[in-house]
C-alpha positions as CSV (number, residue, x, y, z in Angstrom):
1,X,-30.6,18.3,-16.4
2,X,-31.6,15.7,-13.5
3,X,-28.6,14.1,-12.4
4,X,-28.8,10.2,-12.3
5,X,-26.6,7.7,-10.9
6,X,-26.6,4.0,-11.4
7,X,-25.6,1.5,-8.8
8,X,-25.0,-2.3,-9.3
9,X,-23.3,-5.1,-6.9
10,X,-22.8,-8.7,-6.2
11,X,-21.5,-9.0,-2.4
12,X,-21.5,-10.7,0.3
13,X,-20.9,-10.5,4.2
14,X,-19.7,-14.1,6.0
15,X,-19.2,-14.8,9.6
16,X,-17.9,-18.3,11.0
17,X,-17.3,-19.5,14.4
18,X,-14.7,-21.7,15.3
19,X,-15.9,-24.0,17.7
20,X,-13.9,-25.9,20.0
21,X,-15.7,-29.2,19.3
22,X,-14.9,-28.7,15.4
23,X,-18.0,-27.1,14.3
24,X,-18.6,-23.8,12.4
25,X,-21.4,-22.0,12.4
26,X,-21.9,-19.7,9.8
27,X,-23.8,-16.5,8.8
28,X,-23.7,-15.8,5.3
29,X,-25.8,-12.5,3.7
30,X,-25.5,-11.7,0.0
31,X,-26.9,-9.1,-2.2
32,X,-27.7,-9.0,-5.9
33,X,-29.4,-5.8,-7.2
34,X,-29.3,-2.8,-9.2
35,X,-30.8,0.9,-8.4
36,X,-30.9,4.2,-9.8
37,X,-31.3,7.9,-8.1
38,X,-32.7,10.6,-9.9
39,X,-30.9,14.2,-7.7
40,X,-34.2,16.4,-7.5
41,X,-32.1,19.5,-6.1
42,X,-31.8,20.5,-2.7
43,X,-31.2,17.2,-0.9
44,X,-33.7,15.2,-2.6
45,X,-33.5,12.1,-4.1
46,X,-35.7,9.2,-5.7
47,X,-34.5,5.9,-5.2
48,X,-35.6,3.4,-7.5
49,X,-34.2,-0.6,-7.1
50,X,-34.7,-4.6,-8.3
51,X,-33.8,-7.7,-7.4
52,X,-31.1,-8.9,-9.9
53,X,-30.9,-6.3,-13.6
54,X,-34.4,-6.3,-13.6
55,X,-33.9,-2.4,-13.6
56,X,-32.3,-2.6,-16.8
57,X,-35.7,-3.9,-18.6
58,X,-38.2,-0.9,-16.6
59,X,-37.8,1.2,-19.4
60,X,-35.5,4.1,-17.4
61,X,-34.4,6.4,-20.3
62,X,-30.7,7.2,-21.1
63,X,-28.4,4.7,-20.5
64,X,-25.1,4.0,-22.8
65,X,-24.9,0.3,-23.7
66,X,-21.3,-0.1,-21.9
67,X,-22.6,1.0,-19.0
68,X,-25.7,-0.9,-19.0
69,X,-23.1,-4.2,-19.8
70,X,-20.4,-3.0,-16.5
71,X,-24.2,-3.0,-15.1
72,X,-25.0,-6.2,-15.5
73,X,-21.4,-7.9,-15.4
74,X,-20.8,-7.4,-11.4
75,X,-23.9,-9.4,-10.8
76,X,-22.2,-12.3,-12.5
77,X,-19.1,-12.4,-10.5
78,X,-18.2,-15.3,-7.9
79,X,-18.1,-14.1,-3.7
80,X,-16.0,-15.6,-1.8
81,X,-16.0,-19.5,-0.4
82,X,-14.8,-21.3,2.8
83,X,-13.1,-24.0,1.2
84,X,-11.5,-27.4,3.2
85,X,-8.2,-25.9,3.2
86,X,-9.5,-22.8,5.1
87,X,-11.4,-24.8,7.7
88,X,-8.2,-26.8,8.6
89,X,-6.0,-23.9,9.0
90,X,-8.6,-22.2,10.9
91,X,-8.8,-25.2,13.3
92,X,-4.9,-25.5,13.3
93,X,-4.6,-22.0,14.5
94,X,-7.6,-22.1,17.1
95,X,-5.4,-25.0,18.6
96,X,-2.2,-23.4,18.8
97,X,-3.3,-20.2,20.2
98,X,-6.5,-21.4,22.4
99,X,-8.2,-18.3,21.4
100,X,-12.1,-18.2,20.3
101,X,-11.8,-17.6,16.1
102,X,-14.3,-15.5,14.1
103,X,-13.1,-15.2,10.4
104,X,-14.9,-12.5,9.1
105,X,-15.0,-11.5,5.2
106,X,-16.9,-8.3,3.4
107,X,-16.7,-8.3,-0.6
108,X,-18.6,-6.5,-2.8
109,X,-18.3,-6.9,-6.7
110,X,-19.5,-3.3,-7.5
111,X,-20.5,-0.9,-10.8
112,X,-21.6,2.7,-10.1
113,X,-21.4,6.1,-12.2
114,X,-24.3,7.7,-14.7
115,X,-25.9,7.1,-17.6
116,X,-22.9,7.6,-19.8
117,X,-20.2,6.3,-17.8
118,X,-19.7,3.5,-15.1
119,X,-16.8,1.9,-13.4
120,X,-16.8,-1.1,-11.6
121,X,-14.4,-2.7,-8.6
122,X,-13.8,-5.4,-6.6
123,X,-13.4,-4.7,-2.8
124,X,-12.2,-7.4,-0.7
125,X,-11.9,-7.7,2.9
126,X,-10.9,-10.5,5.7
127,X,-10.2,-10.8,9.3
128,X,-9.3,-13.1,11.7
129,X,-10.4,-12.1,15.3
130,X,-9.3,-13.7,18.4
131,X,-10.7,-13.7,21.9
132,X,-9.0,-14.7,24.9
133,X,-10.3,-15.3,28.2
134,X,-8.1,-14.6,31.9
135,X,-8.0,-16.1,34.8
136,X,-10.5,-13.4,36.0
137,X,-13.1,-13.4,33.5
138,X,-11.6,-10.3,31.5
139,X,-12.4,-11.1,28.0
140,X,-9.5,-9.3,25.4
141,X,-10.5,-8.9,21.5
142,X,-8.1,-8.3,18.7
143,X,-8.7,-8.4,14.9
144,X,-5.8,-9.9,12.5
145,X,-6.2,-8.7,8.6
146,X,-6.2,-12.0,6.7
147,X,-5.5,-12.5,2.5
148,X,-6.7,-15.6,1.7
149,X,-4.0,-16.2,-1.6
150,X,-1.1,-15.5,1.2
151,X,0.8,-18.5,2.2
152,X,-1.0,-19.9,5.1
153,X,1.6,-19.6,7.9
154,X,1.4,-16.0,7.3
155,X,-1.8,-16.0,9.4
156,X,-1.0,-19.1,11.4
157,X,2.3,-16.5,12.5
158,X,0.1,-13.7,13.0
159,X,-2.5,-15.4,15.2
160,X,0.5,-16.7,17.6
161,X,2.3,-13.3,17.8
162,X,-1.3,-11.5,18.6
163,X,-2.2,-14.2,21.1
164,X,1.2,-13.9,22.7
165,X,1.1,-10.7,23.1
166,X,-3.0,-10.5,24.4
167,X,-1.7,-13.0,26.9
168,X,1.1,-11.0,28.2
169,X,-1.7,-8.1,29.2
170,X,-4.1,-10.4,30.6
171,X,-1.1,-12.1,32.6
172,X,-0.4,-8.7,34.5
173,X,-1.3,-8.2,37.8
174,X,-4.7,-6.6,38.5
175,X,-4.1,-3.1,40.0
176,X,-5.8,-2.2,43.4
177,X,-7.2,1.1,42.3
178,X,-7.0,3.5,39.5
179,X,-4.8,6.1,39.5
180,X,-6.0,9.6,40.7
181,X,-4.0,11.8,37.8
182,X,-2.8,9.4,35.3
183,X,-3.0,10.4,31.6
184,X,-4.5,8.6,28.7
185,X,-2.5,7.3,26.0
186,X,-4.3,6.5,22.7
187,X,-1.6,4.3,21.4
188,X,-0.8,4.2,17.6
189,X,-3.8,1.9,16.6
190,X,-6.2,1.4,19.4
191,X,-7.8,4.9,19.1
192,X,-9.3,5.1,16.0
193,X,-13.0,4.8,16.9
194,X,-12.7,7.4,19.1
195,X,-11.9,10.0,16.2
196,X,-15.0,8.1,14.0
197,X,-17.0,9.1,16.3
198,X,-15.9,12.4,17.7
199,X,-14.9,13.7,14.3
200,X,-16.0,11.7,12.0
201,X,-20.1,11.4,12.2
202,X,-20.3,15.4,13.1
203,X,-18.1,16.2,9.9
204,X,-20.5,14.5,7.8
205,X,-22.2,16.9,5.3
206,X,-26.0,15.8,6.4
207,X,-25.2,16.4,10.1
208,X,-23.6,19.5,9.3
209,X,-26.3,20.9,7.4
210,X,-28.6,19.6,9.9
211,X,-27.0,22.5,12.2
212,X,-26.7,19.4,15.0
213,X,-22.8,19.3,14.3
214,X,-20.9,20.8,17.1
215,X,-17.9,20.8,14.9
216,X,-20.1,22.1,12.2
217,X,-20.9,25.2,14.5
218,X,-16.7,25.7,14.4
219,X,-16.1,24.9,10.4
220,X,-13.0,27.2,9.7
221,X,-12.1,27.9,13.5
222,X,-9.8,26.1,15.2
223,X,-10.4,23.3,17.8
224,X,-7.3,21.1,17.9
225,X,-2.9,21.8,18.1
226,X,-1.9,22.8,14.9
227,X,-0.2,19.4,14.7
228,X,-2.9,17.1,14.4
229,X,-5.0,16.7,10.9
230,X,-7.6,14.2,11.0
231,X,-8.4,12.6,7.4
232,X,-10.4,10.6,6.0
233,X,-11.0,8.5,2.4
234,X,-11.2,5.4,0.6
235,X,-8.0,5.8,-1.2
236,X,-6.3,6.1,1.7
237,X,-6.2,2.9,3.5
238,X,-3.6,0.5,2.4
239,X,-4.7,-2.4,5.0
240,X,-8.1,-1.1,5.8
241,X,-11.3,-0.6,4.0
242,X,-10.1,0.6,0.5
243,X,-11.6,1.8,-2.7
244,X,-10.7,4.8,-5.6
245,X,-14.7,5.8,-6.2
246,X,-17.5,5.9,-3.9
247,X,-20.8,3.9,-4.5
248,X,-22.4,6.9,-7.0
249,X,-18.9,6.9,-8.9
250,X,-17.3,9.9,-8.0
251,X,-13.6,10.0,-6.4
252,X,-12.3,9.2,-3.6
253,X,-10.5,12.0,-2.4
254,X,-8.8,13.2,1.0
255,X,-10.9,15.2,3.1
256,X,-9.5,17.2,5.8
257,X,-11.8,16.9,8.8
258,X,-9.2,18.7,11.1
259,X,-6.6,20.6,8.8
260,X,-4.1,20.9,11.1
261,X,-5.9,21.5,13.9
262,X,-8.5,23.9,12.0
263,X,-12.3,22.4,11.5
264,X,-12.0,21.6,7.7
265,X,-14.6,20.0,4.6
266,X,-17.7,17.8,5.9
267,X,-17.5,14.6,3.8
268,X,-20.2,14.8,1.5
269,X,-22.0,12.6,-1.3
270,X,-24.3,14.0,-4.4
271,X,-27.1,15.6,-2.6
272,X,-25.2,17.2,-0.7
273,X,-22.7,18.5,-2.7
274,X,-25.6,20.0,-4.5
275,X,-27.5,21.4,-2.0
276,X,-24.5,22.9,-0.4
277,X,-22.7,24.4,-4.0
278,X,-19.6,22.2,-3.3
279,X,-17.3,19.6,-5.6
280,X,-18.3,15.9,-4.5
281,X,-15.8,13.8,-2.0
282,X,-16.6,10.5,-2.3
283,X,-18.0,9.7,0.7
284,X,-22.0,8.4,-1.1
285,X,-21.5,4.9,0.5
286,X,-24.8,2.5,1.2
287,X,-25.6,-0.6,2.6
288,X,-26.5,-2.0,-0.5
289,X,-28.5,-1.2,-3.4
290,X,-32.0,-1.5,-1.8
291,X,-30.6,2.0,0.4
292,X,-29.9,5.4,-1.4
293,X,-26.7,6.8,-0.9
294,X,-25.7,9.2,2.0
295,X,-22.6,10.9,3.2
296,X,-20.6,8.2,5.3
297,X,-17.0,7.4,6.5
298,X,-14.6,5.3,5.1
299,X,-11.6,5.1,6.3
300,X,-10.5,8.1,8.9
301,X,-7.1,8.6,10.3
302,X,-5.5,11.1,13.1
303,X,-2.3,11.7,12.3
304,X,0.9,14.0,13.6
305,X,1.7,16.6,11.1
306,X,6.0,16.6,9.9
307,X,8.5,17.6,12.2
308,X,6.3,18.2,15.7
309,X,8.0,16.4,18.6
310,X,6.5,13.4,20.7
311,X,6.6,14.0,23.9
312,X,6.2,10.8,26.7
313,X,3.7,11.2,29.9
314,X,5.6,12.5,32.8
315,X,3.9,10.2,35.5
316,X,1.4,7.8,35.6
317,X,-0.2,6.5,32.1
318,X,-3.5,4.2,30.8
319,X,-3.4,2.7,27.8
320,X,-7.1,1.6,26.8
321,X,-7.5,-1.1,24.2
322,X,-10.8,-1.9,22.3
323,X,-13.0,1.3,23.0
324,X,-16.3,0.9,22.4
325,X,-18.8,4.3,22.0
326,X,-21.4,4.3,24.9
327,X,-22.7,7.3,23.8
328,X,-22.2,10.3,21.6
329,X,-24.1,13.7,21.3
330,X,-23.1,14.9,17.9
331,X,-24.7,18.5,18.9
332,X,-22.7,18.9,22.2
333,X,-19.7,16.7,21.7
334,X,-20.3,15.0,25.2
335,X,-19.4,11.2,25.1
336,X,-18.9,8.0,26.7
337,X,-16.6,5.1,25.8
338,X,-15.9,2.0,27.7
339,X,-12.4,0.2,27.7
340,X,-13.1,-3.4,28.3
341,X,-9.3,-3.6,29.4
342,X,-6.4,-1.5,29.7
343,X,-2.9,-1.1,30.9
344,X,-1.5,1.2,33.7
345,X,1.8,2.5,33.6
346,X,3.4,3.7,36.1
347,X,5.7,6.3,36.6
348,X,8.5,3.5,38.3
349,X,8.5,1.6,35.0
350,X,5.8,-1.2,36.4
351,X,2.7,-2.3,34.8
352,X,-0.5,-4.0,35.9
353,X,-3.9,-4.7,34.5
354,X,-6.8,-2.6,34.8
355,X,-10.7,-3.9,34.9
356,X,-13.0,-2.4,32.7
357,X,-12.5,1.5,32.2
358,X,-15.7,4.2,30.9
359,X,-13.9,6.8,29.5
360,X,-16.1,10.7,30.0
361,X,-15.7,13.8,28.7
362,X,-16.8,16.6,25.8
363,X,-15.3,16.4,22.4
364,X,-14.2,20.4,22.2
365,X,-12.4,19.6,25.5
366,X,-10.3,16.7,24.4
367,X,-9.4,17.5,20.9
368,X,-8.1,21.3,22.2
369,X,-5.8,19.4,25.0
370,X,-4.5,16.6,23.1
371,X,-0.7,16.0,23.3
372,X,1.9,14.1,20.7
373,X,2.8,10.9,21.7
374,X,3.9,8.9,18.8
375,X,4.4,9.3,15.1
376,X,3.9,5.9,13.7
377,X,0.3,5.7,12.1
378,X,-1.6,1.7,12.6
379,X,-5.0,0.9,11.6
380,X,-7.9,-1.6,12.3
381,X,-10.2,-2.7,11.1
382,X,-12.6,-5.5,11.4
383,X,-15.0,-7.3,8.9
384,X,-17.7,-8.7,11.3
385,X,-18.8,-5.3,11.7
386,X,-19.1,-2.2,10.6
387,X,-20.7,1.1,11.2
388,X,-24.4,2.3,11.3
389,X,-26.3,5.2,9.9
390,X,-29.8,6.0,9.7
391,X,-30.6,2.1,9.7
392,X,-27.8,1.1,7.5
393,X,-25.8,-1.5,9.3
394,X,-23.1,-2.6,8.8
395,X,-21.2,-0.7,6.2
396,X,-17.7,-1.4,6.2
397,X,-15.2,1.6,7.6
398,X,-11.5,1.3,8.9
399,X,-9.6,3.6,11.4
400,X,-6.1,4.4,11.9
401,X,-4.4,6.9,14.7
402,X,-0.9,8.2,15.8
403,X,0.0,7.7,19.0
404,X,-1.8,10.9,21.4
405,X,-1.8,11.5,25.0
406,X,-4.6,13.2,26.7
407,X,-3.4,14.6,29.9
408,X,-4.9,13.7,33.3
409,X,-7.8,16.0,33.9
410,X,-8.6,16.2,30.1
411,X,-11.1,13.1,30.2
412,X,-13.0,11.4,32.9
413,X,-11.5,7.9,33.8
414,X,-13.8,5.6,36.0
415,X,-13.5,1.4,37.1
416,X,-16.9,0.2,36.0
417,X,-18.2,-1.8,39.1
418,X,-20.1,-5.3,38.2
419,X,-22.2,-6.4,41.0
């Protein structure tokens, strides 16, 4: 028998500007559709969609009346609305704290499963970020997770604590050069695109059966301390992206990337469990219905495993905030990530500001010589964005890290020079 899975969604992606003069400019995408994949064996897939339930009258054999009904009852659900209220606490807060204000918001009203049986969901995500600007011209980002039924100084406190304390790091004194052997700290955090990137994309079950994985060349060997496990699912996240079935239906469940330091199971979707005679992860995730389903991340975390001991940098320390991937070969592991700012730490207890950092090195090199740092787990996350695949952009994923230390030597550290 042909597997088939259904796929239905009302959902909607929102970006608004707060302007300084009172104005803001919005971007508002939303997507109403249905499709249907017939699994052909080995990988293959035909992807049928429509506009609305159109799909439901084509005539494609086989499905239950409930499901057709959880179908066609997402489509019907409201999205989310800027009201008044929301514009005036947004302008309050912009005032207080002087930051720039995006408010960003990704919702999706979703049904998916097969012929017989369909669930549906409601996943709901909003963020405040907020830019601030020093004396210099260094520009510092930070996102703030938002839930619009919360009492609206919950935000309004939130915004003034982050601002505070993005003020207090652009407020340091510039350092005069960058230290020759100081280590990098990934703080609890403020690292978790790093592992999305160096673990996450090459753990995905495509990529590895590509054979263009480099961790996918190690699956079963061991690359990392036997302390670290990197994870990664929707059911994971309790203030990231979050959801207990993927967009085909099946399970979220944990997989273990790096199982305690061992190269673990590639995240995988239908297809691919198929073609590779495996049980499914729920990791089938999509832009929306117009795109097939493929293996994708959702939300991945690095984490300390019980009872290993931190252990704090003996000399000098950088601790990068808001890296960004320059580049990635999936099929070496050699990277680049810039640091648009960062704080030294020196070994005499001072601190000062560094300028914009690009972080160098190979992926084998730096998950093999990471050191403990800190055992509390934080995430981000950040609805204006998202991550792209194959042409899908944006699709929602979160991160979350422990605190890690890479010792001096491990990665490249260079001042990016601006003419």
């Amino acid at each position: 028998m042909t597997p088939t899975i259904w796929f239905s969604e009302h959902s909607l992606r929102l970006r608004v500007d707060v302007r300084p003069d009172g104005s803001f400019p919005t971007q508002r995408s939303t997507a109403r559709g249905m499709s249907v994949e017939r699994h052909l064996g080995d990988g293959c897939t035909e992807h049928r969609f429509t506009d609305g339930d159109a799909l439901l009258g084509t005539g494609c054999a086989g499905l239950a009346a409930p499901a057709a009904d959880a179908l066609r009852s997402v489509q019907g659900r409201p999205v989310f609305e800027v009201t008044a209220q929301h514009r005036a606490l947004l302008t309050a807060i912009a005032a207080e704290t002087g930051a720039e204000l995006v408010l960003g918001v990704a919702e999706q009203h979703v049904a998916a499963g097969d012929p017989e049986q369909v669930r549906s969901t409601h996943r709901f995500v909003a963020t405040l970020l907020l830019t601030l600007t020093g004396d210099d011209g260094t520009r510092h980002t930070v996102s703030v997770r938002w839930n619009p039924t919360d009492d609206p100084g919950t935000l309004a406190l939130a915004a003034r604590q982050t601002a505070t304390q993005m003020r207090g790091r652009l407020g340091l004194p510039l350092a005069e050069e960058l230290p020759a052997n100081a280590d990098l700290v990934l703080l609890p955090g403020f690292a978790g695109a790093f592992f999305h990137e160096l673990v996450g994309h090459p753990m995905e079950a495509d990529v590895v059966a590509s054979g263009t994985s480099y961790l996918g060349q190690q699956l079963g060997h061991r690359v990392a301390p036997p302390w670290l496990s990197i994870l990664d699912g929707g059911h994971l996240a309790g203030g990231g992206y979050r959801s207990a079935f993927d967009d085909e239906g099946a399970d979220s469940v944990t997989s273990r990337l790096i199982d305690r330091g061992v190269v673990g199971r590639p995240m995988n979707d239908l297809a691919l469990a198929q073609r590779l005679n495996t049980t499914r992860t729920g990791h089938g995730r999509r832009q929306n219905y117009r795109h097939p389903a493929i293996p994708r991340m959702t939300h991945t975390a690095a984490v300390l495993e019980p009872g290993v001991e931190v252990e704090e940098p003996a000399g000098d320390w950088i601790a990068p905030r808001g890296l960004r991937l320059e580049m990635m070969n999936i099929a070496s592991g050699a990277f680049v990530f810039h640091a648009p700012i960062s704080v030294l730490h020196r070994a005499d207890g001072t601190t000062a500001r560094l300028g914009p950092l690009r972080i160098v090195g190979d992926g084998a090199r730096a998950l093999a010589r990471l050191r403990p740092y800190a055992h509390q787990v934080a995430g981000y996350l950040r609805a204006t964005g998202g991550c792209g695949k194959l042409g899908q952009y944006p699709v929602l994923v979160s991160f979350a890290n422990a605190g890690l230390r890479l010792p001096a030597g491990s990665v490249g550290i260079r001042a990016v020079r601006h003419a």
